[in-house]
Predicted model as a PDB file, atoms N, CA, C, CB and O in Angstrom, pLDDT in the B-factor column:
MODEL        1                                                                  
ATOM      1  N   UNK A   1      70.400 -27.718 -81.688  1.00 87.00           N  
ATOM      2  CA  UNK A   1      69.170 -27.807 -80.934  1.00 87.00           C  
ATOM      3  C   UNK A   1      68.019 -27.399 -81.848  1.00 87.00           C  
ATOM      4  CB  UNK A   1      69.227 -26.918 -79.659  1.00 87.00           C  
ATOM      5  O   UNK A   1      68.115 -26.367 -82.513  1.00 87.00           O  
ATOM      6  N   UNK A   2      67.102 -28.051 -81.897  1.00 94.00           N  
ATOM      7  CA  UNK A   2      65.817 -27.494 -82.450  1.00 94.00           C  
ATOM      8  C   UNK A   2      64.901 -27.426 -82.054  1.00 94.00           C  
ATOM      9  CB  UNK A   2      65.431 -27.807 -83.225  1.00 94.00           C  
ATOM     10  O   UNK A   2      64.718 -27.895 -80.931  1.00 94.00           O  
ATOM     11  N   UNK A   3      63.802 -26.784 -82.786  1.00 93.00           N  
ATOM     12  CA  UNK A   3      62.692 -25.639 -82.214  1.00 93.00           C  
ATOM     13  C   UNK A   3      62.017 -26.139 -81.229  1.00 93.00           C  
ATOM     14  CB  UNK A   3      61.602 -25.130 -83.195  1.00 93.00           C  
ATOM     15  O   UNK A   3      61.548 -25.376 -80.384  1.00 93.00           O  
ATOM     16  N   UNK A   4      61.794 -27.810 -81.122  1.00 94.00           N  
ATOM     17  CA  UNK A   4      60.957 -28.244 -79.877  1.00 94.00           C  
ATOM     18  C   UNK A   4      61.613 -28.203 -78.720  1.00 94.00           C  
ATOM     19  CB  UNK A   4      60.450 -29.551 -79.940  1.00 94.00           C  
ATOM     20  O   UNK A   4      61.016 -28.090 -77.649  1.00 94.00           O  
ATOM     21  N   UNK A   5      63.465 -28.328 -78.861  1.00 95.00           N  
ATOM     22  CA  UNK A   5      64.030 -28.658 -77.262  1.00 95.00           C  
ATOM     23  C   UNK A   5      64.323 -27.029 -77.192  1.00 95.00           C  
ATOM     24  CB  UNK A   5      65.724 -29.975 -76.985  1.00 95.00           C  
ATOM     25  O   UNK A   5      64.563 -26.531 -76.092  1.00 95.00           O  
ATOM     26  N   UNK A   6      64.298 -26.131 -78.498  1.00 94.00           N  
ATOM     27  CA  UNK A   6      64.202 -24.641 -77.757  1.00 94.00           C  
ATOM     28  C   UNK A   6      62.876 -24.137 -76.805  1.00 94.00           C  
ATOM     29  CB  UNK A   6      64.255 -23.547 -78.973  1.00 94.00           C  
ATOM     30  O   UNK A   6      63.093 -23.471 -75.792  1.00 94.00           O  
ATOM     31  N   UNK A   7      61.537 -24.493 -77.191  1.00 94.00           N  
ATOM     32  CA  UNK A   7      60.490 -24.527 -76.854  1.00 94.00           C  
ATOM     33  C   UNK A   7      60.339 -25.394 -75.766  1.00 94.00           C  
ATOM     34  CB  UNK A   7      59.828 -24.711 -77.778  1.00 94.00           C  
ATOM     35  O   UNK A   7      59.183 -25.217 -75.382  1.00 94.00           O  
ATOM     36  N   UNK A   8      61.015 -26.447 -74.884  1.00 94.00           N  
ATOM     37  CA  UNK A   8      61.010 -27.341 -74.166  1.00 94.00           C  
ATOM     38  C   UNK A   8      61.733 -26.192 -73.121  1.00 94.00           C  
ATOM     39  CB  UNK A   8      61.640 -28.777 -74.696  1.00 94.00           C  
ATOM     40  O   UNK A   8      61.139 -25.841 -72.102  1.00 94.00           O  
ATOM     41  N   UNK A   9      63.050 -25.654 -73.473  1.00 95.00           N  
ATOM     42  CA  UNK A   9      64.040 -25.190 -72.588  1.00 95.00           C  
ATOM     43  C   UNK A   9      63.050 -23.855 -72.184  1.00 95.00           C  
ATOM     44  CB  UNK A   9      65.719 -24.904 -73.341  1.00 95.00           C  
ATOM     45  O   UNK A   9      62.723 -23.536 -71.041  1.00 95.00           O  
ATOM     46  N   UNK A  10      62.739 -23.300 -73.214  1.00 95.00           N  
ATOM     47  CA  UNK A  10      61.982 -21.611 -72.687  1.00 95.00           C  
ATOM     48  C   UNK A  10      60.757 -21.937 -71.898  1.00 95.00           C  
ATOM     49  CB  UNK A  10      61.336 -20.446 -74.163  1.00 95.00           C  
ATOM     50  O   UNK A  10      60.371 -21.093 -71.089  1.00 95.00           O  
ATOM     51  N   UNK A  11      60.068 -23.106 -72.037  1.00 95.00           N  
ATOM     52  CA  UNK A  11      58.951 -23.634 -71.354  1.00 95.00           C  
ATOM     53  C   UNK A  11      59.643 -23.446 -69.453  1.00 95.00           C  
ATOM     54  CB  UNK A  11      58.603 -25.548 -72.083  1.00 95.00           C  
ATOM     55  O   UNK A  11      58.845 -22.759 -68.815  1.00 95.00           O  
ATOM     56  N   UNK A  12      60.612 -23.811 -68.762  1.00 96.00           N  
ATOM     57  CA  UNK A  12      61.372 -24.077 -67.804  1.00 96.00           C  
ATOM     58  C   UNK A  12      61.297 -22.472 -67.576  1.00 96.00           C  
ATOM     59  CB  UNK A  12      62.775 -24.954 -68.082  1.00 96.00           C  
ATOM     60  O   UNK A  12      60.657 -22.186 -66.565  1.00 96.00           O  
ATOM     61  N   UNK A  13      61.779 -21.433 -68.249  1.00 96.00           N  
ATOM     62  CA  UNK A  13      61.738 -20.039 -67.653  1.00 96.00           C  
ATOM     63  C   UNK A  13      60.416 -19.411 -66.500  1.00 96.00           C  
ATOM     64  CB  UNK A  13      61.710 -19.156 -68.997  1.00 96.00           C  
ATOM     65  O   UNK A  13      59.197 -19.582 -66.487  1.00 96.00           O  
ATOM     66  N   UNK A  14      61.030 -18.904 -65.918  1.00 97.00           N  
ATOM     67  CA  UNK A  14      59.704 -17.615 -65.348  1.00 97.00           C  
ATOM     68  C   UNK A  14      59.233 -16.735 -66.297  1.00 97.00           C  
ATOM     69  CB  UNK A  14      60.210 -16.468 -64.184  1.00 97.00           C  
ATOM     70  O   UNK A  14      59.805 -16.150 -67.217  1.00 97.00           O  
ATOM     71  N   UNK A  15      57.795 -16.744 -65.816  1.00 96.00           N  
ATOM     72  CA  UNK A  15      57.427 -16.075 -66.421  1.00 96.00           C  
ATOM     73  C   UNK A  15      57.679 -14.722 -67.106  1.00 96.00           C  
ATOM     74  CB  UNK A  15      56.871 -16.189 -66.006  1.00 96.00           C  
ATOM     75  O   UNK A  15      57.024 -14.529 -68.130  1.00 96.00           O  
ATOM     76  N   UNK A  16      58.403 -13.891 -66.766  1.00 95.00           N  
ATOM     77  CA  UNK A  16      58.946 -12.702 -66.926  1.00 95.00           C  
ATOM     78  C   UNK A  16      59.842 -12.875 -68.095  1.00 95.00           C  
ATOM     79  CB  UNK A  16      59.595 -12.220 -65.710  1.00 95.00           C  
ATOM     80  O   UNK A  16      59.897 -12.254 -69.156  1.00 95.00           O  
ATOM     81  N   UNK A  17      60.840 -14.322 -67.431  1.00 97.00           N  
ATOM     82  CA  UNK A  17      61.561 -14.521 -68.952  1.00 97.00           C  
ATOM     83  C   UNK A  17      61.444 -14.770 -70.342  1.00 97.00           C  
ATOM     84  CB  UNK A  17      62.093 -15.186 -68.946  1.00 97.00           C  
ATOM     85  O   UNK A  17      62.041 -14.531 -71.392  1.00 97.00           O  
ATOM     86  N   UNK A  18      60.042 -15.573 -69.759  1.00 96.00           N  
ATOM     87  CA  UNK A  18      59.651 -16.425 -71.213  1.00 96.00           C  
ATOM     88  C   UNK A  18      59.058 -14.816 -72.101  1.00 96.00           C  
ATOM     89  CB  UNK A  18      57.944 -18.078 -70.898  1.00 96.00           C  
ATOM     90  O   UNK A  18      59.338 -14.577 -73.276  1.00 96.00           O  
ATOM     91  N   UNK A  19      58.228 -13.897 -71.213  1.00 96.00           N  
ATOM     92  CA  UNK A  19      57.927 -12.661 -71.942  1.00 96.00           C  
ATOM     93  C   UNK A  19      59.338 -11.922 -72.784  1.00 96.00           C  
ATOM     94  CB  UNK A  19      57.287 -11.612 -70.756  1.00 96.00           C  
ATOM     95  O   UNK A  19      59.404 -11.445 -73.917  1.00 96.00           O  
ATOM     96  N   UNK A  20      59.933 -12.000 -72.173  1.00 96.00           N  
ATOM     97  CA  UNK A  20      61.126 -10.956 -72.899  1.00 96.00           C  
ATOM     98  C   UNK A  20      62.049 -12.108 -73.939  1.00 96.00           C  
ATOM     99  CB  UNK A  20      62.425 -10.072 -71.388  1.00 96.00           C  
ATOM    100  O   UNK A  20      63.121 -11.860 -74.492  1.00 96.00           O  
ATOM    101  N   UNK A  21      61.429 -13.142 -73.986  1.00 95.00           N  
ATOM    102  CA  UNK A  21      62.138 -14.011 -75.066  1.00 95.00           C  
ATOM    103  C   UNK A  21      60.754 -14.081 -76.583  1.00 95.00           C  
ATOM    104  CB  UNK A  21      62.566 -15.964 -74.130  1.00 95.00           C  
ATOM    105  O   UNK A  21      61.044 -13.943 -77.771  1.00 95.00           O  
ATOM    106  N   UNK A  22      59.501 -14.298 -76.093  1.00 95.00           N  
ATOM    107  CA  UNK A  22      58.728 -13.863 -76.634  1.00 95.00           C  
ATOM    108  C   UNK A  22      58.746 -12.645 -77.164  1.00 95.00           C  
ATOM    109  CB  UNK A  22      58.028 -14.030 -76.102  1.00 95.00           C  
ATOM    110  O   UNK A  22      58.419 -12.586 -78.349  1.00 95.00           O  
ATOM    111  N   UNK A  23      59.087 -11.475 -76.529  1.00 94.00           N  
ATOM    112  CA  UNK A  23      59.195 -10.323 -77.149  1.00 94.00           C  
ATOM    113  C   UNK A  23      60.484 -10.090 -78.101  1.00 94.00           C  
ATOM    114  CB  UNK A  23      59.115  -9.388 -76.136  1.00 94.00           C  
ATOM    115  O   UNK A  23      60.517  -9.538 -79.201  1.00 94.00           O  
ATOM    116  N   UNK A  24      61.186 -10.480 -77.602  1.00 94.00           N  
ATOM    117  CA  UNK A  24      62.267 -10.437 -78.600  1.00 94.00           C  
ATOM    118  C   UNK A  24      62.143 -11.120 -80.197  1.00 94.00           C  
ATOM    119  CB  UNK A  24      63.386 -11.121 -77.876  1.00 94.00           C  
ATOM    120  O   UNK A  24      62.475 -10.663 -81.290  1.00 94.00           O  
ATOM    121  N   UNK A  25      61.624 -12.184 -79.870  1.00 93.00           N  
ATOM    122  CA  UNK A  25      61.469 -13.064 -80.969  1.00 93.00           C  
ATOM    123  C   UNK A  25      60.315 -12.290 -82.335  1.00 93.00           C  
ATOM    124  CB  UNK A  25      60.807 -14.598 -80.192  1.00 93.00           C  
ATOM    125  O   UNK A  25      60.351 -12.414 -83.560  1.00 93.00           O  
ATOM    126  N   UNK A  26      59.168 -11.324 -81.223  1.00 93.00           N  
ATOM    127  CA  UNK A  26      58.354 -10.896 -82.180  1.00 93.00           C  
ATOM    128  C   UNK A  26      59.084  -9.755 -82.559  1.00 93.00           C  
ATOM    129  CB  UNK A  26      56.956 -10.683 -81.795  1.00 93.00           C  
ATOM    130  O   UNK A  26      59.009  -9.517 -83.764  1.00 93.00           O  
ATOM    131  N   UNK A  27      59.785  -8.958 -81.881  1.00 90.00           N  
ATOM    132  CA  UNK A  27      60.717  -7.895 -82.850  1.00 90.00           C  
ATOM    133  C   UNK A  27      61.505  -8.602 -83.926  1.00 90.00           C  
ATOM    134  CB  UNK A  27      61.885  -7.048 -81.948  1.00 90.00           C  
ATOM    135  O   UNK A  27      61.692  -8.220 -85.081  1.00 90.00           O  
ATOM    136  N   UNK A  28      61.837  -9.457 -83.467  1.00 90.00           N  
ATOM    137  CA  UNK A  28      62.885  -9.876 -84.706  1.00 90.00           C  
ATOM    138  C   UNK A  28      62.151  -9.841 -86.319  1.00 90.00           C  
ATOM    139  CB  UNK A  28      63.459 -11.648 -84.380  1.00 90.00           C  
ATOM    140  O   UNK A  28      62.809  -9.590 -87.329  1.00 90.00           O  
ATOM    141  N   UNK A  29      60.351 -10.207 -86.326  1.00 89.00           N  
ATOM    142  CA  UNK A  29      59.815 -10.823 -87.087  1.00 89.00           C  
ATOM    143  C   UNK A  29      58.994  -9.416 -87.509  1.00 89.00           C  
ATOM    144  CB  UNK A  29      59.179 -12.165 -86.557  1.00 89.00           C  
ATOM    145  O   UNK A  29      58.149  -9.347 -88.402  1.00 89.00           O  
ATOM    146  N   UNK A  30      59.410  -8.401 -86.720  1.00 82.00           N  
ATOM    147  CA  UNK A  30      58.436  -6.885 -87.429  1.00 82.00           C  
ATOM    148  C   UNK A  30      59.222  -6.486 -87.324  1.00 82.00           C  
ATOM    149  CB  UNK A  30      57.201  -5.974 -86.969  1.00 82.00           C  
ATOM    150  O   UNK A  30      59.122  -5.715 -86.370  1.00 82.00           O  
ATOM    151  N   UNK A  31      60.696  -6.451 -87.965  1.00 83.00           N  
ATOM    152  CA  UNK A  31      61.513  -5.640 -88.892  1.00 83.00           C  
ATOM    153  C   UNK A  31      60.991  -4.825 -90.131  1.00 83.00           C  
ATOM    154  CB  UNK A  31      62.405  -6.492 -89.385  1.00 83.00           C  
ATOM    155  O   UNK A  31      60.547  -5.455 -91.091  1.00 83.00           O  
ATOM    156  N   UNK A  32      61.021  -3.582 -90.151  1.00 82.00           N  
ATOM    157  CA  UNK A  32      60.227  -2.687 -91.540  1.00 82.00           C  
ATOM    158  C   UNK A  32      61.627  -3.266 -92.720  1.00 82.00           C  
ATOM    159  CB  UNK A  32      60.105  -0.186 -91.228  1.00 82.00           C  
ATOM    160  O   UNK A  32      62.810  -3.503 -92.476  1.00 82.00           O  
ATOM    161  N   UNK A  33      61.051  -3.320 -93.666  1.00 85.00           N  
ATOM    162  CA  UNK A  33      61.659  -3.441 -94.964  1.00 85.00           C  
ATOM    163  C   UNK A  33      62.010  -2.299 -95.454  1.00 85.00           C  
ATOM    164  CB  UNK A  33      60.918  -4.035 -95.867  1.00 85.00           C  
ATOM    165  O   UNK A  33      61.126  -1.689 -96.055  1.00 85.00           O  
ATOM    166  N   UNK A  34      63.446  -1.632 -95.350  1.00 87.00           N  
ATOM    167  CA  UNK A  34      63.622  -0.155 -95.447  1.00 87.00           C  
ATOM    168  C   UNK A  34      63.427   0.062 -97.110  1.00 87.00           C  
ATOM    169  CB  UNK A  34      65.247   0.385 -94.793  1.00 87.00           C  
ATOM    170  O   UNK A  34      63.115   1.110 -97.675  1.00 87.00           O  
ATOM    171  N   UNK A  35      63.630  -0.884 -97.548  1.00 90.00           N  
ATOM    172  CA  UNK A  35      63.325  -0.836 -99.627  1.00 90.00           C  
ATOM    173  C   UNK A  35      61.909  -0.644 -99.905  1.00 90.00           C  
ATOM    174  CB  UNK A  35      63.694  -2.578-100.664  1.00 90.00           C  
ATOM    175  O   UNK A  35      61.395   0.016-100.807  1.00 90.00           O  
ATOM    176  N   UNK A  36      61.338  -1.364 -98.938  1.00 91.00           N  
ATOM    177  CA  UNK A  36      59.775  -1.705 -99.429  1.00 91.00           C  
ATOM    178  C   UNK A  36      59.349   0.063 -98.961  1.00 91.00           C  
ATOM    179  CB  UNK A  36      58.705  -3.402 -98.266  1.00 91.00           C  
ATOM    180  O   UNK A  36      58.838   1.021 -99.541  1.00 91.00           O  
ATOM    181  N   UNK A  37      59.768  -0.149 -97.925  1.00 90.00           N  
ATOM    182  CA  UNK A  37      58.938   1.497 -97.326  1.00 90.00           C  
ATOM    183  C   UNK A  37      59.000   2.807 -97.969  1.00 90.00           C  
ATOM    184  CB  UNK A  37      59.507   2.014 -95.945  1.00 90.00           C  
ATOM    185  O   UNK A  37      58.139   3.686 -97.944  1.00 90.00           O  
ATOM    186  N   UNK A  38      60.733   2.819 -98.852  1.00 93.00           N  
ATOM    187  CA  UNK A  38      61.464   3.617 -99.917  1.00 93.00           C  
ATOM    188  C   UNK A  38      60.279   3.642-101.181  1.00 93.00           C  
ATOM    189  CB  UNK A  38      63.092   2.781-100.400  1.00 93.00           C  
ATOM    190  O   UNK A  38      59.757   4.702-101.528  1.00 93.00           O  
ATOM    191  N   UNK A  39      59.971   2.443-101.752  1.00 95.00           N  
ATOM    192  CA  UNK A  39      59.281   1.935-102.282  1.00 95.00           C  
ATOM    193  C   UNK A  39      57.854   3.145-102.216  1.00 95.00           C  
ATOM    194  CB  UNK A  39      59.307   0.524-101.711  1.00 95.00           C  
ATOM    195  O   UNK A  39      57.560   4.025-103.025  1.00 95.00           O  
ATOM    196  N   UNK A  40      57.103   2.699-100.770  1.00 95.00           N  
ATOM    197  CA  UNK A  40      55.928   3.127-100.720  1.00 95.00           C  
ATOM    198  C   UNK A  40      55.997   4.799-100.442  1.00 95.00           C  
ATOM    199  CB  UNK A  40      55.202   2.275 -99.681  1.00 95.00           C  
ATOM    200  O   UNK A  40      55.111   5.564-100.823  1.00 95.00           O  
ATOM    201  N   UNK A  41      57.109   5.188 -99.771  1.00 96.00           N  
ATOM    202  CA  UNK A  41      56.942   6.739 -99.713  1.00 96.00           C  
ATOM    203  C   UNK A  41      57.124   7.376-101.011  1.00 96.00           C  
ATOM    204  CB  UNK A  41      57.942   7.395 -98.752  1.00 96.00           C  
ATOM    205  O   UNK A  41      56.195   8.162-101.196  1.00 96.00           O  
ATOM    206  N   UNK A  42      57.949   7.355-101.987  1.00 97.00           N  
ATOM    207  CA  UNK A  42      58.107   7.595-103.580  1.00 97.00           C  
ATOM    208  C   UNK A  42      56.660   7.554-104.006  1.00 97.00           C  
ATOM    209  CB  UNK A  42      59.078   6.371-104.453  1.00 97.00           C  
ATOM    210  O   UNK A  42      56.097   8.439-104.651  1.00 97.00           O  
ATOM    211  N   UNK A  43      56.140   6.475-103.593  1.00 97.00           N  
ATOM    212  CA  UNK A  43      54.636   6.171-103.868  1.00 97.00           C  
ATOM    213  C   UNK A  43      53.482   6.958-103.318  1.00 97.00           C  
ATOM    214  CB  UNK A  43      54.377   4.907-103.427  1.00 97.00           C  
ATOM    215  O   UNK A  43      52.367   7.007-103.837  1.00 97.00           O  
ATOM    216  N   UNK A  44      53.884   7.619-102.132  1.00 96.00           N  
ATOM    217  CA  UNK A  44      53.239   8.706-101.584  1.00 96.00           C  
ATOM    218  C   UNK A  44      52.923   9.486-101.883  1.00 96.00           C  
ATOM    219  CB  UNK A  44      53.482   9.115-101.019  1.00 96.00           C  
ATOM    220  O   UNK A  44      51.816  10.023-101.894  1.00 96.00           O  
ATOM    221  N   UNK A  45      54.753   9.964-102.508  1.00 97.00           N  
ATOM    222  CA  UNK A  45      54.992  11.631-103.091  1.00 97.00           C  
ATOM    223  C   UNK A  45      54.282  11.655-104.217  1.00 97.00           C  
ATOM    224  CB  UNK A  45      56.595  12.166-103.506  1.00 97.00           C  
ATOM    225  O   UNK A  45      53.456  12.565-104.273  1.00 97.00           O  
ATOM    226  N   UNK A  46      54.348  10.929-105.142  1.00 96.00           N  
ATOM    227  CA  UNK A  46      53.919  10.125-106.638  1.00 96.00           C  
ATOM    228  C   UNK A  46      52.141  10.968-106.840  1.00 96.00           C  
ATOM    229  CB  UNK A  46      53.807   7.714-106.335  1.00 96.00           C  
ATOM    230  O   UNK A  46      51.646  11.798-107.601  1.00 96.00           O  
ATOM    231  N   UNK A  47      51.732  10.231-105.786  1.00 95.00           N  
ATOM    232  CA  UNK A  47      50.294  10.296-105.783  1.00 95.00           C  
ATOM    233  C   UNK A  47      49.766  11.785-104.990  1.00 95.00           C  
ATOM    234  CB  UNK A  47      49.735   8.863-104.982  1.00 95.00           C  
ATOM    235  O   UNK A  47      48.762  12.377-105.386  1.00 95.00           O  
ATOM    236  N   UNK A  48      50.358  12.135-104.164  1.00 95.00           N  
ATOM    237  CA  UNK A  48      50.006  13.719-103.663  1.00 95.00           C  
ATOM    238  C   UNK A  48      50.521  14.802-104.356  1.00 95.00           C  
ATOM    239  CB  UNK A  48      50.485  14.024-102.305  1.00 95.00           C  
ATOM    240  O   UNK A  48      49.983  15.907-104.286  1.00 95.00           O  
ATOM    241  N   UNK A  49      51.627  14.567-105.097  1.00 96.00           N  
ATOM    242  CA  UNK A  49      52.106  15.454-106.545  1.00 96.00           C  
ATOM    243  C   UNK A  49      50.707  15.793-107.316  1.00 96.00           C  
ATOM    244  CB  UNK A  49      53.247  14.378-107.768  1.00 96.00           C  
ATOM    245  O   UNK A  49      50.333  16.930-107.603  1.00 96.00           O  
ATOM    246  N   UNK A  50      49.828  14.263-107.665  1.00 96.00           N  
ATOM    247  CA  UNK A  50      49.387  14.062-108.729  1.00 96.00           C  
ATOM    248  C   UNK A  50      47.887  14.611-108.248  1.00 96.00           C  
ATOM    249  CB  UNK A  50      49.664  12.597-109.277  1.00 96.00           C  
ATOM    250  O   UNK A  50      46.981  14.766-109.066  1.00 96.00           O  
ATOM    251  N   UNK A  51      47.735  14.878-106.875  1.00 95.00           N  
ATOM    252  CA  UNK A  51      46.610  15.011-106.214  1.00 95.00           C  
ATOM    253  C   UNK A  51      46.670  16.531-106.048  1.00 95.00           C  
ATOM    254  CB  UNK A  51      46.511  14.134-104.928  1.00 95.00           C  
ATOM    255  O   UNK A  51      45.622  16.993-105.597  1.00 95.00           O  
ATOM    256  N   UNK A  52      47.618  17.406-106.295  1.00 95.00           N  
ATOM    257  CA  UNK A  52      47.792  18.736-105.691  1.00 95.00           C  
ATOM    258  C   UNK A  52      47.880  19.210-107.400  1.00 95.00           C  
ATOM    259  CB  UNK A  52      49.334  19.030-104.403  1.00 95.00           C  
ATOM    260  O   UNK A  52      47.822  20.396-107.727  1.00 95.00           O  
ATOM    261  N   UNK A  53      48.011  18.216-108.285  1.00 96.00           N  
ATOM    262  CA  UNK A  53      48.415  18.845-109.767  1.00 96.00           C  
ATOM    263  C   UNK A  53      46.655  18.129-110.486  1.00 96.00           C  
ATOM    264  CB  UNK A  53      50.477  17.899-110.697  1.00 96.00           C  
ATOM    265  O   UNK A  53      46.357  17.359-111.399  1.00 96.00           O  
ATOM    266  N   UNK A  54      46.060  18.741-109.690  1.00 94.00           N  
ATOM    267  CA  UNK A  54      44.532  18.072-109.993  1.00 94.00           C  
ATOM    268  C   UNK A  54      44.241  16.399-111.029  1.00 94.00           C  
ATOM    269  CB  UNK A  54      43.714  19.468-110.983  1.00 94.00           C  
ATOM    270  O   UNK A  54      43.158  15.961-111.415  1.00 94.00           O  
ATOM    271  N   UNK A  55      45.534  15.835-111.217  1.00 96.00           N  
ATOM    272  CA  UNK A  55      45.430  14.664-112.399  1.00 96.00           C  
ATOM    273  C   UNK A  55      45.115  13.611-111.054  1.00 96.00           C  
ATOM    274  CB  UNK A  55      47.185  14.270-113.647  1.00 96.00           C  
ATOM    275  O   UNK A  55      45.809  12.614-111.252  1.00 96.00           O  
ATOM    276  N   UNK A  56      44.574  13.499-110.158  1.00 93.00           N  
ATOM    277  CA  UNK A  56      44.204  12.741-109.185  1.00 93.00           C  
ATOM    278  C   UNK A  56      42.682  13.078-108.752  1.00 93.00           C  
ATOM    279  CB  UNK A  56      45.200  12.899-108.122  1.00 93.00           C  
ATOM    280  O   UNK A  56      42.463  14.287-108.677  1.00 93.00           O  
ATOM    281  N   UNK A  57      41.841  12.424-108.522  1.00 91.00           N  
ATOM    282  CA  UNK A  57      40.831  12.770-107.655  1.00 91.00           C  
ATOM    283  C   UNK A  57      40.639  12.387-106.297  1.00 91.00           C  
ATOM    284  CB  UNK A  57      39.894  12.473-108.161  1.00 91.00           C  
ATOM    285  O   UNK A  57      41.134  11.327-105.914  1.00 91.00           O  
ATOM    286  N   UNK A  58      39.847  13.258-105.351  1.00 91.00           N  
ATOM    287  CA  UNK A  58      40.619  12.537-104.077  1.00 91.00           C  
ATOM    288  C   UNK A  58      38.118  11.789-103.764  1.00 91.00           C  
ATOM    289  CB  UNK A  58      41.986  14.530-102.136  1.00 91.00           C  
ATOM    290  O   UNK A  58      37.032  12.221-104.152  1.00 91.00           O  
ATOM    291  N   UNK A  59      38.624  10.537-102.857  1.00 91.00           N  
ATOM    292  CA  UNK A  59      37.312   9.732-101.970  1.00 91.00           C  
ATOM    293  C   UNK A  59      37.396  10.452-100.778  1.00 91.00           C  
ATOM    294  CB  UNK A  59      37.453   7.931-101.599  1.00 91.00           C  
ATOM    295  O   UNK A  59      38.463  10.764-100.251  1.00 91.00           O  
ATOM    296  N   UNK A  60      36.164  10.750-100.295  1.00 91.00           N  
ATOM    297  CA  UNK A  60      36.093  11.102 -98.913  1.00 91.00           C  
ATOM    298  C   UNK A  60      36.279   9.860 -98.448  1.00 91.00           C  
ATOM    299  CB  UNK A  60      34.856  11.805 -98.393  1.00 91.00           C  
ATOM    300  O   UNK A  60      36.272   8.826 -99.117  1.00 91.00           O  
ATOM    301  N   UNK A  61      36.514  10.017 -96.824  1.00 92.00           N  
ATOM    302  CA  UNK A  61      36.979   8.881 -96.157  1.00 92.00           C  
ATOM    303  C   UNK A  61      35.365   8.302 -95.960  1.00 92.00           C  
ATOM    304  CB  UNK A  61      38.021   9.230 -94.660  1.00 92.00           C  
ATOM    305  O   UNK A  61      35.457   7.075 -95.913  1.00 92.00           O  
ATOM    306  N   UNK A  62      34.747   8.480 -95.903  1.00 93.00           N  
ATOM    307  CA  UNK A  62      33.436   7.812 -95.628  1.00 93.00           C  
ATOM    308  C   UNK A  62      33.015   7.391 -96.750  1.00 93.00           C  
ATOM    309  CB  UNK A  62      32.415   8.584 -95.023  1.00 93.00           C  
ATOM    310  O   UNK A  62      31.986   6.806 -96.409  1.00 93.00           O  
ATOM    311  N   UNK A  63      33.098   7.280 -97.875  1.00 91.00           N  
ATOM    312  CA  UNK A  63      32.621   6.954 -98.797  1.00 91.00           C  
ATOM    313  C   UNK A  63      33.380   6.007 -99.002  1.00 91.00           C  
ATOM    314  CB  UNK A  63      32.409   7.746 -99.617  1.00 91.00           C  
ATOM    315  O   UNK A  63      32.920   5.068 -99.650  1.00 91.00           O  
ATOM    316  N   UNK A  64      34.713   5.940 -98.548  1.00 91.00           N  
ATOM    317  CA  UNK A  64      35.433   4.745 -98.599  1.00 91.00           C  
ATOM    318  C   UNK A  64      34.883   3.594 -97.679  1.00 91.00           C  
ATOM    319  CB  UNK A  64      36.815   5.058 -98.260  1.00 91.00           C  
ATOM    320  O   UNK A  64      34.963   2.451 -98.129  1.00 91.00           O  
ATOM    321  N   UNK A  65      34.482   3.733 -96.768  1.00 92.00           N  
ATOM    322  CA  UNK A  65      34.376   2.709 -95.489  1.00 92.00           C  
ATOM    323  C   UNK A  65      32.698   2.945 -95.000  1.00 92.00           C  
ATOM    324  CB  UNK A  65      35.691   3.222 -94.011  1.00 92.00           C  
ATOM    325  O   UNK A  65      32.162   3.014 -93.894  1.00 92.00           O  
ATOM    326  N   UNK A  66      32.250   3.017 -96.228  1.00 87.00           N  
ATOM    327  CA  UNK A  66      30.314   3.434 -95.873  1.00 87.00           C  
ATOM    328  C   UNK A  66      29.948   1.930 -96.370  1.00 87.00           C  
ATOM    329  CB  UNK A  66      29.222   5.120 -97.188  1.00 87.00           C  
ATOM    330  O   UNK A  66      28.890   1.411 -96.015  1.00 87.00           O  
ATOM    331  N   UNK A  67      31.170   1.043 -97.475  1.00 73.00           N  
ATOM    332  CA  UNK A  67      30.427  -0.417 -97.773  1.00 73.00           C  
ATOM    333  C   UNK A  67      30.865  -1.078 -97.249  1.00 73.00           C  
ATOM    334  CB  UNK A  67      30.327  -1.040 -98.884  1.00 73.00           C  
ATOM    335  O   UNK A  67      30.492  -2.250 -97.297  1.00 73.00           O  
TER     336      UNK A  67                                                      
ENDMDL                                                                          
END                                                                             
């Protein structure tokens, strides 16, 4: 079956259903990338090491988001 006679068949649901097939479908698609996230927390530590060992300088948050 493909995506139009899946989209044909979920079209036929109540409303309620078509939500919890919709919802499902968007969980499926915001799965976290547990490598990537491994990735970015290392990257965290990395940079607040480097921020607490003064070799970092830190932006106020407004000076970030003032342009």
């Amino acid at each position: 079956m493909g995506s139009k006679e899946i989209l044909d068949e979920a079209l036929k649901l109540k409303a309620p259903e078509r939500f919890a097939v919709i919802e499902g479908l968007i969980e499926s698609l915001d799965r976290p990338d547990l490598e990537l996230s491994d990735v970015w927390a290392r990257e965290a530590e990395k940079r607040l090491q480097a921020y607490r060992e003064g070799r970092l300088k830190a932006v106020a948050m407004e000076d970030v988001f003032k342009d």
